[in-house]
N, C-alpha and C positions, 0 to 999 in steps of 0.2 A: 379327882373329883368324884369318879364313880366307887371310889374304895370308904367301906367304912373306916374309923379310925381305927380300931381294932382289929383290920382286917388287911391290915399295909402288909407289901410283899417288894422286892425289891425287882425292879425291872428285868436284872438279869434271869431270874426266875421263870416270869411269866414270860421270856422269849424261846424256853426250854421248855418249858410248861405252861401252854396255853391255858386261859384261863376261859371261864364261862361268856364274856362280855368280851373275850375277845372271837376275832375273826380272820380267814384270808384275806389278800390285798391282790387283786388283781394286776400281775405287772403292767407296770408302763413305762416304754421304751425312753429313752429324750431322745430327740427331736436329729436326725440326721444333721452332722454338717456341711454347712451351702457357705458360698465364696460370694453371693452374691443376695442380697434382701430386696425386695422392691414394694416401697406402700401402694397402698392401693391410693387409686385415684383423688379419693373423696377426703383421704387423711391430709390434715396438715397439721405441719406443730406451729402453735402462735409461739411468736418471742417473748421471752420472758423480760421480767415487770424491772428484776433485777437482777444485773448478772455480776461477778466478781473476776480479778485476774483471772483465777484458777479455771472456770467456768469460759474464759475468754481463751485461754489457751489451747482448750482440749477445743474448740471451735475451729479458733484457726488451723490448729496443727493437726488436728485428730476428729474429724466431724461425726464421723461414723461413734467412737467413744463420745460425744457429748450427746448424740441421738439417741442412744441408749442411757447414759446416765440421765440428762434432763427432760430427755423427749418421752421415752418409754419408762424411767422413771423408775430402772433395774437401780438395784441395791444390792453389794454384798452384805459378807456376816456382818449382822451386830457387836460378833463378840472380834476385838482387835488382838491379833497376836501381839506377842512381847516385841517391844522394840530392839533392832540391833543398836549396837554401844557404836555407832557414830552418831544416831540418832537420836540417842539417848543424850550424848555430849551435847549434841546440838540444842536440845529443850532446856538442859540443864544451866548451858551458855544463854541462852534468848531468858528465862527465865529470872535467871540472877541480873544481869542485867535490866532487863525491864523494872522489876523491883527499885532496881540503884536509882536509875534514874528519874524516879515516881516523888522523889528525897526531894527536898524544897532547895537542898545544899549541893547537892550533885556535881555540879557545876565548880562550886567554889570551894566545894569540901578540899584541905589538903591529903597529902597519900596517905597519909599514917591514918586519918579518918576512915578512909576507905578500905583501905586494907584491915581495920579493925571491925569493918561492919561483914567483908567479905569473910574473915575467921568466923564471925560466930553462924553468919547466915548458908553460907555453902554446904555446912553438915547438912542444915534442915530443906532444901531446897534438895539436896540429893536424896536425902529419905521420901522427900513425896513426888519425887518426879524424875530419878533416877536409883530405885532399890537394887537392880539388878546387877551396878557397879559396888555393892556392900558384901556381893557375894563370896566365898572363901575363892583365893587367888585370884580377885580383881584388886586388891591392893594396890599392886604397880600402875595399873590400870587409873584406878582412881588418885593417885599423886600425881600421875600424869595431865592428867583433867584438869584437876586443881593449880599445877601450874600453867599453865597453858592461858588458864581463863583468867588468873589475874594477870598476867605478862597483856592480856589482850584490854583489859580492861583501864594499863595504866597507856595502854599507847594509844585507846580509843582517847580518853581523856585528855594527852598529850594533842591529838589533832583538833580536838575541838576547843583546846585553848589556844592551839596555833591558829585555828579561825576564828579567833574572838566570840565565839560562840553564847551569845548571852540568855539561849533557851535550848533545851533538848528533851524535846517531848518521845518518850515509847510505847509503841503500838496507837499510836492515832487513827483514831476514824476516820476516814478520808472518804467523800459521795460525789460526785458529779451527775450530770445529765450527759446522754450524747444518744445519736440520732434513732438508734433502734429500743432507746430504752435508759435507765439511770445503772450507774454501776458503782461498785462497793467495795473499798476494802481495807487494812489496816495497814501502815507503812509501820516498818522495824525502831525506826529511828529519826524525826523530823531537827530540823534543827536549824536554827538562825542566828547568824553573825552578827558581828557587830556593825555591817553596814547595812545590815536590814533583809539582806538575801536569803533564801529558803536552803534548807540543803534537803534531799531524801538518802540515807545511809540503809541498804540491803544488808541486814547482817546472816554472813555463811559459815556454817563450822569450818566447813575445808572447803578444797575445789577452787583452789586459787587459779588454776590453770585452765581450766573454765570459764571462770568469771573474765581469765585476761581474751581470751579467745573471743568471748561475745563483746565485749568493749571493740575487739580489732576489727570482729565483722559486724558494728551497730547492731548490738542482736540483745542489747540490756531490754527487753519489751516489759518485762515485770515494770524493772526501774519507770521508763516511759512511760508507761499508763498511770502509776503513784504521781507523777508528775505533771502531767495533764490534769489529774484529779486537783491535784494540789492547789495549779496555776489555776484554774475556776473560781478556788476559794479567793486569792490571793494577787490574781493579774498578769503574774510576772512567771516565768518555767523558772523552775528551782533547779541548782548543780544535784547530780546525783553520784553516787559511787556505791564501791561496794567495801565491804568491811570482813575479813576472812578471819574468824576467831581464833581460829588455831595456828595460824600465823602470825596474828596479830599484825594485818597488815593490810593497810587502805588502798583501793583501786580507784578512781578514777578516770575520766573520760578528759577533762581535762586538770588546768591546775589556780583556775579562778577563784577557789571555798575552801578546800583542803590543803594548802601548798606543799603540804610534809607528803604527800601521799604518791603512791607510785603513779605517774601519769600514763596512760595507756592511749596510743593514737588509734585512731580508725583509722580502715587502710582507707575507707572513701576520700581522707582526706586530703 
């Protein structure tokens, strides 16, 4: 803004050759590091109006990280590095999916349907949301992706015709109220049987081993809270489980909504 237009110079220049409008910069250190923060007396942070799992999480588990992210209100960069290629599968997987089941037919559609929408849509769903798998020698990479995510999409479909499934909404907005405040968020996969029961389905690229680990030590909290939310709307705690895309393979806590699906016991039990 201080350059005329005729007088542009390119920044490496003027950091070699300081320019008229430019000046010294007094250093200044950052800030030693302490192990240990203390507010001062007079501070407090009110609760907030709304909070979300995510936001709920770093609370429970990590207070210190929600104190600085929502209390003080720190931000990293704006700008987001490249994702890594599990991560990328993963968007690439939630994304096609959510689309599918957005289909008024989804449900009813037979495979030859489905697999005809997943040909033409899977190219353009990787160009805008996974380019990085286009690259020279991701080839193998991306067949692999590709099969993976329809293997996953015909055994999703498989369970939720084994549960009579007669809705499956993606990405719902899901609000309750609870004591410190209202809280927010979207569920992967909502879905109702044909005897009227809720289901919430956690869709994961991977990490099946994981997922079984926190079903053994009640530790689904994600799921839990979706569910809570849920039950608000609706009365009644909905079954939940999880959905592991790249194994195309339902987890479960029990075996009352999904019956095809691996059942996982707590040990509480």
């Amino acid at each position: 803004a201080l350059l005329a237009n005729d007088d542009a110079d390119g920044i490496e220049t003027l950091l070699r050759e300081p320019a008229a409008f430019t000046g010294p910069v007094a250093h200044a250190p950052l800030p030693a590091r302490r192990r240990w923060w203390r507010l001062p007396a007079d501070v407090a942070v009110a609760p907030r109006p709304l909070e979300s799992f995510s936001s709920l999480e770093r609370l429970l588990f990590n207070p210190s990280h929600w104190l600085l992210e929502y209390g003080a209100r720190l931000r990293g960069p704006s700008v987001a590095p490249v994702a890594d290629d599990f991560r990328v599968q993963g968007n690439i997987a939630h994304r096609l999916l959510e689309q599918w089941f957005r289909r008024d037919d989804a449900l009813a559609a037979p495979a030859a349907v489905m697999e005809h929408w997943f040909a033409e849509n899977f190219p353009r769903i990787v160009s805008e949301e996974g380019a990085t798998l286009l690259a020279t020698g991701k080839g193998g990479e991306l067949a692999f992706c590709r099969w993976r995510l329809l293997r996953a999409a015909h055994a999703l479909r498989q369970h939720l015709a084994g549960a009579g499934a007669r809705m499956a909404r993606p990405e719902l907005e899901l609000a309750a109220s609870w004591p410190p405040g209202d809280i927010a968020g979207s569920a992967d996969l909502v879905v109702q049987g044909d005897h009227g029961r809720f289901a919430i389905v956690d869709m994961k690229w991977a990490g099946a081993r994981k997922r079984r680990e926190a079903l053994q030590a009640n530790g689904q909290l994600q799921l839990a809270v979706y569910a809570a939310m849920l039950q608000q709307g609706h009365g009644a705690f909905p079954a939940v489980a999880y959905f592991v895309l790249r194994d195309a393979l339902m987890l479960a806590p029990d075996e009352t909504f999904f019956r095809a699906a691996e059942f996982v016991r707590s040990r509480d039990r």
